[in-house]
Biopython code that builds the backbone (N, CA, C, O; Angstrom):
import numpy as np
from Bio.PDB.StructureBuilder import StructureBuilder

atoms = [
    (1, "UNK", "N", (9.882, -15.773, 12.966)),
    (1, "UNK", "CA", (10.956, -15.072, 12.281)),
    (1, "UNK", "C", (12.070, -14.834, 13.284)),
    (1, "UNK", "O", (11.958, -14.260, 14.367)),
    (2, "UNK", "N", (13.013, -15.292, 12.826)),
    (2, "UNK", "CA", (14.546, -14.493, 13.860)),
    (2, "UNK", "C", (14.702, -13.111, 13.702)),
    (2, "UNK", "O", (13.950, -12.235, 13.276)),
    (3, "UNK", "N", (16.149, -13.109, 14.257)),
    (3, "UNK", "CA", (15.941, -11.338, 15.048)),
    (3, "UNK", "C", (16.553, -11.452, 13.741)),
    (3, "UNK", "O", (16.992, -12.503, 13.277)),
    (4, "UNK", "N", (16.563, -10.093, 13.051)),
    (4, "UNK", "CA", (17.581, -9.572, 11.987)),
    (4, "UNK", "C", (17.535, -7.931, 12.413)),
    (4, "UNK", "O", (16.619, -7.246, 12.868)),
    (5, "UNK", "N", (19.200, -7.552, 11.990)),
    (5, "UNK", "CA", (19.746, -6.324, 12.706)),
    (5, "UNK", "C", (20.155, -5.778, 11.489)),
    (5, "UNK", "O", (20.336, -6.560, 10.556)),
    (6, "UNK", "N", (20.383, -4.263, 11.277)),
    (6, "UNK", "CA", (21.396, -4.135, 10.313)),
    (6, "UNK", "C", (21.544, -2.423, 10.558)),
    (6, "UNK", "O", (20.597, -1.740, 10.947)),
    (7, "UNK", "N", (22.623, -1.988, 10.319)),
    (7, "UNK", "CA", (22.396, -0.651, 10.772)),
    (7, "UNK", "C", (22.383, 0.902, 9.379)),
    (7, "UNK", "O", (22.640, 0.976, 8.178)),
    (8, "UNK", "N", (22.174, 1.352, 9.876)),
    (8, "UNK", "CA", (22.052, 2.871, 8.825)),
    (8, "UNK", "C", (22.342, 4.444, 9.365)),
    (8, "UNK", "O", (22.171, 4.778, 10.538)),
    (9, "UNK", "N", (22.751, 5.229, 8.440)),
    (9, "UNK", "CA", (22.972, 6.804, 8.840)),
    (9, "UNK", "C", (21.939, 7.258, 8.468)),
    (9, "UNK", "O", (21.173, 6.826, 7.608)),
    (10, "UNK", "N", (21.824, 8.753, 9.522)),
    (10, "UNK", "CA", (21.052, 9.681, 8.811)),
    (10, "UNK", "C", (21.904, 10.352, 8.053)),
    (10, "UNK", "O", (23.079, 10.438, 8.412)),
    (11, "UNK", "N", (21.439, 10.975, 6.815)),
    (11, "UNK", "CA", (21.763, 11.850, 5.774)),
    (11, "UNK", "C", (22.080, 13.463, 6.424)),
    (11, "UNK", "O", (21.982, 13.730, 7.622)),
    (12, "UNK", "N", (22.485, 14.469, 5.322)),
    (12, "UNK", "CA", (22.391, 15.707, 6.533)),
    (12, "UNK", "C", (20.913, 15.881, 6.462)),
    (12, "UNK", "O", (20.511, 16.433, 7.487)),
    (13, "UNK", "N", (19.805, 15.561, 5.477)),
    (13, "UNK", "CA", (18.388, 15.954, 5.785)),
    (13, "UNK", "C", (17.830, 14.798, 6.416)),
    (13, "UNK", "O", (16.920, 14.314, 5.743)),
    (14, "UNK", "N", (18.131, 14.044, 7.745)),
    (14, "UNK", "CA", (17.522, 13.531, 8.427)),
    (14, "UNK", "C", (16.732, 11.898, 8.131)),
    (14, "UNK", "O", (16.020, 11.181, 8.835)),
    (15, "UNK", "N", (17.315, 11.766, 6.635)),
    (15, "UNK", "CA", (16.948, 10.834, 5.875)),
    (15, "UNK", "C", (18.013, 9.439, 5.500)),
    (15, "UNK", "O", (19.155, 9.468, 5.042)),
    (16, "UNK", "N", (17.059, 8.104, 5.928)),
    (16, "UNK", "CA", (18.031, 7.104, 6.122)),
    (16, "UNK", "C", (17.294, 6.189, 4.881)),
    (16, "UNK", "O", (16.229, 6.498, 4.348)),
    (17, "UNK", "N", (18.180, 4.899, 4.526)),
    (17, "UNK", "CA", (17.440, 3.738, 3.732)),
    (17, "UNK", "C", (17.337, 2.877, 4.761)),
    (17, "UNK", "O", (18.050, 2.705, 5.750)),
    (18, "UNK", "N", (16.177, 2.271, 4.323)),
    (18, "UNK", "CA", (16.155, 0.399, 5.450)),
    (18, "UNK", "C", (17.153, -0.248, 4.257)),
    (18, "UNK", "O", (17.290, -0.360, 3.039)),
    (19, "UNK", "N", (17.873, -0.661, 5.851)),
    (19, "UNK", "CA", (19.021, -1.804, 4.572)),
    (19, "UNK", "C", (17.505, -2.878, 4.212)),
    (19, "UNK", "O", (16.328, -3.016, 4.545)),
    (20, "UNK", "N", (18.837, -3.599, 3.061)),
    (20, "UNK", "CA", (17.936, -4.551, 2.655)),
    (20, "UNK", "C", (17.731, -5.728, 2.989)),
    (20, "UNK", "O", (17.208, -6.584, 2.275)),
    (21, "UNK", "N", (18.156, -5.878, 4.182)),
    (21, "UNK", "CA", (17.908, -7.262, 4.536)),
    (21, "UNK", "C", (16.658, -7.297, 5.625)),
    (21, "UNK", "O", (15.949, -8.215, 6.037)),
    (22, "UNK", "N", (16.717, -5.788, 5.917)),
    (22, "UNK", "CA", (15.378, -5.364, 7.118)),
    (22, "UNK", "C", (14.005, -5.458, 6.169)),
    (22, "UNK", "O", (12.936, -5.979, 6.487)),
    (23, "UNK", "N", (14.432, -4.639, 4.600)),
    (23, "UNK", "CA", (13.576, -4.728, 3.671)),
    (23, "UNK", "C", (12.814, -6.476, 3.699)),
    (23, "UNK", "O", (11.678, -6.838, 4.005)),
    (24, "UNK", "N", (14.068, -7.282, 3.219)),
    (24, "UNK", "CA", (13.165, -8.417, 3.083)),
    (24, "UNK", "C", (12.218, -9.041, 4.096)),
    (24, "UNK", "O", (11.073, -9.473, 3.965)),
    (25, "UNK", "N", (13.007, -8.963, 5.114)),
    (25, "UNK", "CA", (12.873, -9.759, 6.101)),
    (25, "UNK", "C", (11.161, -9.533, 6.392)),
    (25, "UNK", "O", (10.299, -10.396, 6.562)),
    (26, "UNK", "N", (11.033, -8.009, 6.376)),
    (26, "UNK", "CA", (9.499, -7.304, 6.643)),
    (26, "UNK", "C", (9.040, -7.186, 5.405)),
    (26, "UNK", "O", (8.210, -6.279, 5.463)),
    (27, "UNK", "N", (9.114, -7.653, 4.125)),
    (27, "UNK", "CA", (8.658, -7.928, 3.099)),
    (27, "UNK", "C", (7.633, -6.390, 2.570)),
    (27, "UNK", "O", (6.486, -6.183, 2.174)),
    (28, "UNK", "N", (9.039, -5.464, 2.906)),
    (28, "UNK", "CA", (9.011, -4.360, 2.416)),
    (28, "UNK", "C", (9.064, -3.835, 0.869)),
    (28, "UNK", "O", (10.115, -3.857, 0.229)),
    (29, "UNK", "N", (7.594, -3.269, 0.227)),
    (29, "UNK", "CA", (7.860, -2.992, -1.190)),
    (29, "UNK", "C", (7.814, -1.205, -1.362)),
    (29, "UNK", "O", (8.070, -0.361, -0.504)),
    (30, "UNK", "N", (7.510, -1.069, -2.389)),
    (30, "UNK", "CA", (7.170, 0.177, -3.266)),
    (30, "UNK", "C", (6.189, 0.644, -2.788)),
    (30, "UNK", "O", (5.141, 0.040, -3.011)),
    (31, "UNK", "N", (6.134, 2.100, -1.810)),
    (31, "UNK", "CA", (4.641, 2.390, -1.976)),
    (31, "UNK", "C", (3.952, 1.861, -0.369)),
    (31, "UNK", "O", (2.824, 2.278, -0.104)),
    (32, "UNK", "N", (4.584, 1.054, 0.536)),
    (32, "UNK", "CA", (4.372, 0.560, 1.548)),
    (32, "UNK", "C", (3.943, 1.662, 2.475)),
    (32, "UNK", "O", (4.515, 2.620, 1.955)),
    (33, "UNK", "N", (3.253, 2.172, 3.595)),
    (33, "UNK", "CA", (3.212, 2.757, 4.622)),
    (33, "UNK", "C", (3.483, 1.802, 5.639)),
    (33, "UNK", "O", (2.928, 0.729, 5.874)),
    (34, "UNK", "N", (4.866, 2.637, 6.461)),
    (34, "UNK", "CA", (5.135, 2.339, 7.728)),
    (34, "UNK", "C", (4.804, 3.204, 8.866)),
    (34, "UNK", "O", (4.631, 4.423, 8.878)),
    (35, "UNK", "N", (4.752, 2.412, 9.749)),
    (35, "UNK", "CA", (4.088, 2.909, 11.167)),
    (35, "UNK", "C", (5.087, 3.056, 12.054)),
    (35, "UNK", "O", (5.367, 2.028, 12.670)),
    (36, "UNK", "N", (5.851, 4.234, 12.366)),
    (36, "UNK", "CA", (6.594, 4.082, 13.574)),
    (36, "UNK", "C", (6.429, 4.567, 14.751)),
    (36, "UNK", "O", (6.064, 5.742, 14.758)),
    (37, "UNK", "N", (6.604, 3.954, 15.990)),
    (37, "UNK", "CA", (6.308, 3.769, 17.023)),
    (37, "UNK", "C", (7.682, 3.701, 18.197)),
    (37, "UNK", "O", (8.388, 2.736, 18.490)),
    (38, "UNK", "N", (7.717, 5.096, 18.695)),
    (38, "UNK", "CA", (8.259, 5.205, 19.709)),
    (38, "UNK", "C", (7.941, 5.215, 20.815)),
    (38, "UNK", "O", (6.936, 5.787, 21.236)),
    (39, "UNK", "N", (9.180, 4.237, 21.851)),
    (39, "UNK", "CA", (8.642, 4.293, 23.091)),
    (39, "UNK", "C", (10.030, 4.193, 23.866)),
    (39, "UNK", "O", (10.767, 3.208, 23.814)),
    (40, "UNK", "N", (10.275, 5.325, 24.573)),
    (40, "UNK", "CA", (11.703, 5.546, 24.912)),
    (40, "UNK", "C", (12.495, 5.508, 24.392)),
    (40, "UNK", "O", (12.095, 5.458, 23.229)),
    (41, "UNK", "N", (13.707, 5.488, 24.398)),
    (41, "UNK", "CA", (14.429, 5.168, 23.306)),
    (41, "UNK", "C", (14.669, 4.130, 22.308)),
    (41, "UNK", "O", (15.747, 3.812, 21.806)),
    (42, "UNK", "N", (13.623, 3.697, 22.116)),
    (42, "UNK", "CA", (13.434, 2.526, 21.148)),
    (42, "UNK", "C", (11.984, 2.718, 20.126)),
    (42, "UNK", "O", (10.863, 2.997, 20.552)),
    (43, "UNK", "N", (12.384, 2.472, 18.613)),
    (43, "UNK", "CA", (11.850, 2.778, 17.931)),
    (43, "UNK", "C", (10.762, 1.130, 17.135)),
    (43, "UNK", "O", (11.492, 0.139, 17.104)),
    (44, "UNK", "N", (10.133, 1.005, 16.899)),
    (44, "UNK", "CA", (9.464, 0.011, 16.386)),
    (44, "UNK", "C", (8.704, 0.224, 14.741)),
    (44, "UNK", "O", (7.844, 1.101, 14.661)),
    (45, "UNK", "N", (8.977, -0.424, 13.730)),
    (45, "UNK", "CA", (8.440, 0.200, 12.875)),
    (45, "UNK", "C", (7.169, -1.386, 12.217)),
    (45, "UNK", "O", (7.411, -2.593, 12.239)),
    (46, "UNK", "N", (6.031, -0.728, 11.769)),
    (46, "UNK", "CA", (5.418, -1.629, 11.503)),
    (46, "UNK", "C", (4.719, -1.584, 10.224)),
    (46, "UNK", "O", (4.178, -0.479, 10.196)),
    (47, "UNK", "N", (4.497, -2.117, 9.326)),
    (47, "UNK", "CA", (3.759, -2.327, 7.435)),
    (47, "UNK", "C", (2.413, -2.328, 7.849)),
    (47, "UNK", "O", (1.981, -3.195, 8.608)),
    (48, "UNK", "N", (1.556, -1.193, 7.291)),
    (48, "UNK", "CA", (0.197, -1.178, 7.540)),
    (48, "UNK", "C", (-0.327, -1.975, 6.837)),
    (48, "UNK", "O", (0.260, -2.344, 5.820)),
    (49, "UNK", "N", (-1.575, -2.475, 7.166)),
    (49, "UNK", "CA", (-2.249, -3.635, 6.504)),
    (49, "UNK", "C", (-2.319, -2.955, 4.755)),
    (49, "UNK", "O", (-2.883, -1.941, 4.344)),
    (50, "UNK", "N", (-1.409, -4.107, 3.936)),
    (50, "UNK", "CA", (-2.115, -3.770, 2.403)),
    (50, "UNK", "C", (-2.942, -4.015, 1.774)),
    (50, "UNK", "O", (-3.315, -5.187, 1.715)),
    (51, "UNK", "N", (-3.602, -2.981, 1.014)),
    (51, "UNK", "CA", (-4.671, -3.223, 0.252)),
    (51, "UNK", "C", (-4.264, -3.843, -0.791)),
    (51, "UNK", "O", (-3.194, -3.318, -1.100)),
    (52, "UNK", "N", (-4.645, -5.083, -1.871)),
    (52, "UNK", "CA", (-4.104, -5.346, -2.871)),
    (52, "UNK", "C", (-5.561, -5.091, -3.538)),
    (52, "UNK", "O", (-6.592, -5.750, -3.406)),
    (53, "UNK", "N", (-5.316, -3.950, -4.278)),
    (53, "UNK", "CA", (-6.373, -4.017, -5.536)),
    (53, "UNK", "C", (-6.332, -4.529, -6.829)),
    (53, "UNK", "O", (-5.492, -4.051, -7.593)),
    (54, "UNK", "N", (-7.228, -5.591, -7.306)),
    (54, "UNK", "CA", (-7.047, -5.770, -8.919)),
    (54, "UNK", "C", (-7.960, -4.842, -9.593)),
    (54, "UNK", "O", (-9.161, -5.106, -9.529)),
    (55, "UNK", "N", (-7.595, -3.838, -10.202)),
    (55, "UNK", "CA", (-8.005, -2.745, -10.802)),
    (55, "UNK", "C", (-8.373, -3.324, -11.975)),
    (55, "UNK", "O", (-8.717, -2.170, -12.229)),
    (56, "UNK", "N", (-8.629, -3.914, -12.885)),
    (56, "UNK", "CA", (-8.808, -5.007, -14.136)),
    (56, "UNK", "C", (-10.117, -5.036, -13.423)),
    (56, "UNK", "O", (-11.001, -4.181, -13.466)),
    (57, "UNK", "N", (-10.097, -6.266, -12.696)),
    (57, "UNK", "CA", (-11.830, -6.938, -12.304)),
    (57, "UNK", "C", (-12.949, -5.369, -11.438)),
    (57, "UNK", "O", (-14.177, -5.319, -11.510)),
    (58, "UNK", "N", (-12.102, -4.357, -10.749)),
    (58, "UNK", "CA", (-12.792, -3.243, -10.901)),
    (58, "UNK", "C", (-13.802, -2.573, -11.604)),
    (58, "UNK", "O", (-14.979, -2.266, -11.418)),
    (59, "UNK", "N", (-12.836, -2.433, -12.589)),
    (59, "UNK", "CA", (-13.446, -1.931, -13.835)),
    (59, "UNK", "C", (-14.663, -2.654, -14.713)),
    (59, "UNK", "O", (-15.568, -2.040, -15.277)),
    (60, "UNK", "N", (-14.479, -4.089, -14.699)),
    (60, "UNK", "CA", (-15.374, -4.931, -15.320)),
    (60, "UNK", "C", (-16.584, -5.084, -14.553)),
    (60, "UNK", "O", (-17.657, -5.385, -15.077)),
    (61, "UNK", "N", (-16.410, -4.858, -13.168)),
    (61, "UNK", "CA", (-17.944, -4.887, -12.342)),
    (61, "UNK", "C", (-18.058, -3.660, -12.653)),
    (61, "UNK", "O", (-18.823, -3.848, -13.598)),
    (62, "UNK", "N", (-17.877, -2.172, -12.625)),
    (62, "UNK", "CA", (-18.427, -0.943, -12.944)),
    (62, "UNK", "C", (-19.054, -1.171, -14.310)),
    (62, "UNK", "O", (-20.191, -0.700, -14.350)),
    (63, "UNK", "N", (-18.686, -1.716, -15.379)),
    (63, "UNK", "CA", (-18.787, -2.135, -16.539)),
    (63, "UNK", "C", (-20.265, -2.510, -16.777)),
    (63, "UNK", "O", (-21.113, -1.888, -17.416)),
    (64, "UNK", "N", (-20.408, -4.120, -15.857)),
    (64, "UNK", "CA", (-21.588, -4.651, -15.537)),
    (64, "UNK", "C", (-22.204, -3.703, -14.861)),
    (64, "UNK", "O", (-23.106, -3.486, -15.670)),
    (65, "UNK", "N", (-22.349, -3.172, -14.228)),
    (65, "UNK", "CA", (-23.412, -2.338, -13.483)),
    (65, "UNK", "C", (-24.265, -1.595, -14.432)),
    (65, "UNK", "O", (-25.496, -1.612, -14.457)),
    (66, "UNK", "N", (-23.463, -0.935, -15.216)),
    (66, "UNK", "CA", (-24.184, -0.170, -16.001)),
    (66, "UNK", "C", (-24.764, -0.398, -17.191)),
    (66, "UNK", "O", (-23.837, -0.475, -17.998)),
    (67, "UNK", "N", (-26.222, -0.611, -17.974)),
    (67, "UNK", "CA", (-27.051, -1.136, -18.522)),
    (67, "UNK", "C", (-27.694, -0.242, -19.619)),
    (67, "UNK", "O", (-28.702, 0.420, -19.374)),
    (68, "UNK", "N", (-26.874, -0.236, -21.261)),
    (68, "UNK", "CA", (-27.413, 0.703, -21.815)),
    (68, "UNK", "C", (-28.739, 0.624, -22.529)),
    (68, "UNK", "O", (-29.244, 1.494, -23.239)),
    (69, "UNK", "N", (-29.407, -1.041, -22.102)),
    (69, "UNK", "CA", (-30.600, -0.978, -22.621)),
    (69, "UNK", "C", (-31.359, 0.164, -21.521)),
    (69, "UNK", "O", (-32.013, 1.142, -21.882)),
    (70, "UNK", "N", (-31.172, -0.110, -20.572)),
    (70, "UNK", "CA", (-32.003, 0.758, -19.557)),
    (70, "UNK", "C", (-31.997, 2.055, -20.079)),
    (70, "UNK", "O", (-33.052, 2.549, -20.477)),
    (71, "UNK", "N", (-30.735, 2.788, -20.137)),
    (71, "UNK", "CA", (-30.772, 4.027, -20.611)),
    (71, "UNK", "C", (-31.031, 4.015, -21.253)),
    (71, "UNK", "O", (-32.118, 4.593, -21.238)),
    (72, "UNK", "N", (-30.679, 3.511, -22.625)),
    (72, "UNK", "CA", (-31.549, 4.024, -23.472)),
    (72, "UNK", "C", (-33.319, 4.323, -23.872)),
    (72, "UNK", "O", (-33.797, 5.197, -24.595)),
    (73, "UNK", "N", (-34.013, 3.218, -23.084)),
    (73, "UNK", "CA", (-35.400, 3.249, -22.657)),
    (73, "UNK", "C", (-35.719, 4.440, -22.231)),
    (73, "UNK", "O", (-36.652, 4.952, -22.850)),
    (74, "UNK", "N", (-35.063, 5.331, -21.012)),
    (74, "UNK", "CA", (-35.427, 6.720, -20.814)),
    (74, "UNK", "C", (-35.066, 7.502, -21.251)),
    (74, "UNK", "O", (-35.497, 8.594, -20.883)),
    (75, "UNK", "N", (-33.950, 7.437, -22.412)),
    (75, "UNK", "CA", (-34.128, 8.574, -23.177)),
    (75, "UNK", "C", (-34.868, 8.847, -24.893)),
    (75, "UNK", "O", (-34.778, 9.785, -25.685)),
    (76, "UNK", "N", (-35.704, 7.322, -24.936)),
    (76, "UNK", "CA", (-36.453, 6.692, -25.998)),
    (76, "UNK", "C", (-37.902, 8.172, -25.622)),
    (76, "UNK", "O", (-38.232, 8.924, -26.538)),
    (77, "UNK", "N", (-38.233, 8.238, -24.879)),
    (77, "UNK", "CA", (-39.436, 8.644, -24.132)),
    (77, "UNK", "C", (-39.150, 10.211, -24.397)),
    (77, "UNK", "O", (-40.086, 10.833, -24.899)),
    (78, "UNK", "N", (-38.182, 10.787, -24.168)),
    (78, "UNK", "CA", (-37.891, 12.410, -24.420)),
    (78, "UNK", "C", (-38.520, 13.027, -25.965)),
    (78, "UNK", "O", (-38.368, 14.211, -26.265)),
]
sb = StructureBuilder()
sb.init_structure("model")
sb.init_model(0)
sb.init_chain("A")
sb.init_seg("    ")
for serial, (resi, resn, name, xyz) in enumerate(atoms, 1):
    if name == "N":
        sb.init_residue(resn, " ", resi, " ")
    sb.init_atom(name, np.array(xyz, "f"), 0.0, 1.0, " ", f" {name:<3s}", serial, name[0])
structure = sb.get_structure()
């Protein structure tokens, strides 16, 4: 990847945007945790490893797991 620069203000509450070309470049989304890392006067920021969950196929193995012939067998017996 090449260097890409771009600059930003702080707000009066201390609060800036990543332009968007820093956005792409680091394939910055919604919801991302960044890591920043100072070391003298220089700041480094880094995208923590993402989790991509498919919450769909989740649900369908919890689904499978659970076996209502079984249950019902122990509560046949009560």
């Amino acid at each position: 990847m090449g260097k890409t620069a771009a600059t930003s203000k702080a707000s009066r509450k201390n609060q800036t945007t990543i332009p968007a070309r820093v956005r792409k470049a680091l394939k910055i989304a919604k919801g991302d945790t960044l890591l920043w890392t100072i070391e003298g006067d220089e700041v480094s920021i880094r995208i923590m490893n993402k989790v991509h969950v498919d919450w769909t196929k989740t649900s369908e193995m919890s689904l499978l797991e659970w076996n209502s012939e079984e249950e019902e067998g122990t509560d046949a017996g009560l």
